[in-house]
C-alpha positions as CSV (number, residue, x, y, z in Angstrom):
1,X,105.3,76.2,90.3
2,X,105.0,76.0,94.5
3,X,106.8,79.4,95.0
4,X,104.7,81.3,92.0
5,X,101.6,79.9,93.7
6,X,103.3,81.1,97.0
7,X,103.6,84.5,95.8
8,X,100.8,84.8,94.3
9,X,98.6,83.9,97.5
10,X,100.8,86.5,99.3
11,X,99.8,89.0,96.6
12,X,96.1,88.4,97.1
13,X,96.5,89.0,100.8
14,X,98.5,91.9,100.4
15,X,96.8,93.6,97.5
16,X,92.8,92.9,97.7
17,X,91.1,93.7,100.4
18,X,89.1,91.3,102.9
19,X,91.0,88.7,101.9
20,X,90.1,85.5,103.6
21,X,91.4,82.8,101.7
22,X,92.4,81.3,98.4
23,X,92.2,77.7,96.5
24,X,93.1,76.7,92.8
25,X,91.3,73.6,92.1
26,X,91.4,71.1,88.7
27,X,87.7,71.0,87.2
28,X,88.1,67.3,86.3
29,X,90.2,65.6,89.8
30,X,89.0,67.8,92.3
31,X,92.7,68.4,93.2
32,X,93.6,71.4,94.9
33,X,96.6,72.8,93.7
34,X,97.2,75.8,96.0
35,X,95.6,77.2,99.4
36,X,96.3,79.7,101.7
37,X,93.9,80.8,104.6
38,X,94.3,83.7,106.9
39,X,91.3,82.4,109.2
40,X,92.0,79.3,110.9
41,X,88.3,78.0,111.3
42,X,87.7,78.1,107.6
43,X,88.2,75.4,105.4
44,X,89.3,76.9,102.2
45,X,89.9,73.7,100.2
46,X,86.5,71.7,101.8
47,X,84.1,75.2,100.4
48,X,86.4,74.5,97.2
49,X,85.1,71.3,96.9
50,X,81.6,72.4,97.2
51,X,82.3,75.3,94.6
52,X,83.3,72.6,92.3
53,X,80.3,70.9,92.5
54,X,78.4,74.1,91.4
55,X,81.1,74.2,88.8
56,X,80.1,71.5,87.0
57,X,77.1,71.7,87.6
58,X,77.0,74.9,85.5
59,X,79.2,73.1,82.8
60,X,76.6,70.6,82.4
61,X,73.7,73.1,82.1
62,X,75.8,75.0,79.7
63,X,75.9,71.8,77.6
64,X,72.4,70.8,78.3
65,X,71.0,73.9,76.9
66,X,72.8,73.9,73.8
67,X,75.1,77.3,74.6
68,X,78.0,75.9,72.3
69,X,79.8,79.0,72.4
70,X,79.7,79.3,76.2
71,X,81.7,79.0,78.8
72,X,81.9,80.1,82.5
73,X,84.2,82.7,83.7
74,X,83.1,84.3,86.5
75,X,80.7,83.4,89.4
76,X,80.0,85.9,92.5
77,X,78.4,84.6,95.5
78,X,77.4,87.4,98.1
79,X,76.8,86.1,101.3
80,X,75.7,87.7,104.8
81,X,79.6,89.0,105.4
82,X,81.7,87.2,102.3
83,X,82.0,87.4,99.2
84,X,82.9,84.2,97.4
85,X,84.8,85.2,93.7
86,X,84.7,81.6,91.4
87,X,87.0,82.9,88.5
88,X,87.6,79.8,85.9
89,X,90.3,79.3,83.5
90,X,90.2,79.9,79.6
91,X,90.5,76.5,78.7
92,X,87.9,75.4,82.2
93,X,90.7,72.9,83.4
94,X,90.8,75.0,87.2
95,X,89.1,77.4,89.0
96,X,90.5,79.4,91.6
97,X,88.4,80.3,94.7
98,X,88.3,83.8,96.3
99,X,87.0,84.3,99.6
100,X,86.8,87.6,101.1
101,X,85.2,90.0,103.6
102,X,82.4,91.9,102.1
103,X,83.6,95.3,103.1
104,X,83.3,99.3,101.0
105,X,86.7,98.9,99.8
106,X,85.8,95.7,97.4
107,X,86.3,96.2,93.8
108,X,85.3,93.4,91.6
109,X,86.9,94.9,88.5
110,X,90.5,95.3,90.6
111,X,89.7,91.8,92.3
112,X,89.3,90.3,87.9
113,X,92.2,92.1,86.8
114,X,94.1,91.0,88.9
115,X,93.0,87.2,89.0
116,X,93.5,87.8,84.9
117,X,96.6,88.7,85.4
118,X,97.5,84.9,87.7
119,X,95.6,82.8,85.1
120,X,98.1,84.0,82.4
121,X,101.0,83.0,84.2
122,X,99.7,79.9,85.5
123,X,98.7,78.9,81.6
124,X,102.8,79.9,80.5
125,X,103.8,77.7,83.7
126,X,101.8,74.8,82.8
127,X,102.7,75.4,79.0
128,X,106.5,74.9,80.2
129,X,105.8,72.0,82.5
130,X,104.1,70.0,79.7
């Protein structure tokens, strides 16, 4: 899976704009999978650790407040100059972390589709691996 998860941080460099940096991280272990950063000062796996912890923090408020037929799929965090895109899986077991440049040319419908697009081939790899 190293050299799909290679391409596909190459594609989200190439193909959304601001891109910063990139994480796929398990809900339940914390493990990240897959980084890629094209700013040296910024730790793309530590602020995926942090994510995570808003992650589950939403899980549990989903199950908390009784929304069965919940779950999360996107969250968007705008900051002073970033944008932070928290996209989860169908099934909730990884999230993968977006950071980008808040610029004019960001498009959050391009930005899902194309995310979508990862998530489906990351389920069929880890459908083959199991």
């Amino acid at each position: 899976m190293s050299s799909f998860l290679k391409q596909f941080g190459d594609d989200l460099k190439k193909n959304i704009p601001g891109f910063i940096a990139v994480t796929i991280t398990e809900v339940r272990t914390g493990i990240v999978y897959f980084s890629q950063s094209e700013d040296p000062n910024y730790d793309s796996e530590l602020s995926s650790s942090f994510y995570l912890e808003i992650v589950r923090a939403k899980m549990n408020s989903i199950i908390a407040t009784d929304l069965k037929d919940q779950k999360i799929d996107t969250i968007v965090i705008n900051l002073t100059s970033q944008i932070h895109f928290i996209d989860l899986s169908d099934n909730g077991e990884y999230f993968i972390y977006l950071t980008l440049k808040d610029n004019k040319n960001f498009n959050f419908g391009i930005t899902k589709l194309r995310l979508n697009r990862y998530k489906q081939e990351i389920k069929l790899i880890q459908q083959k691996n199991k």
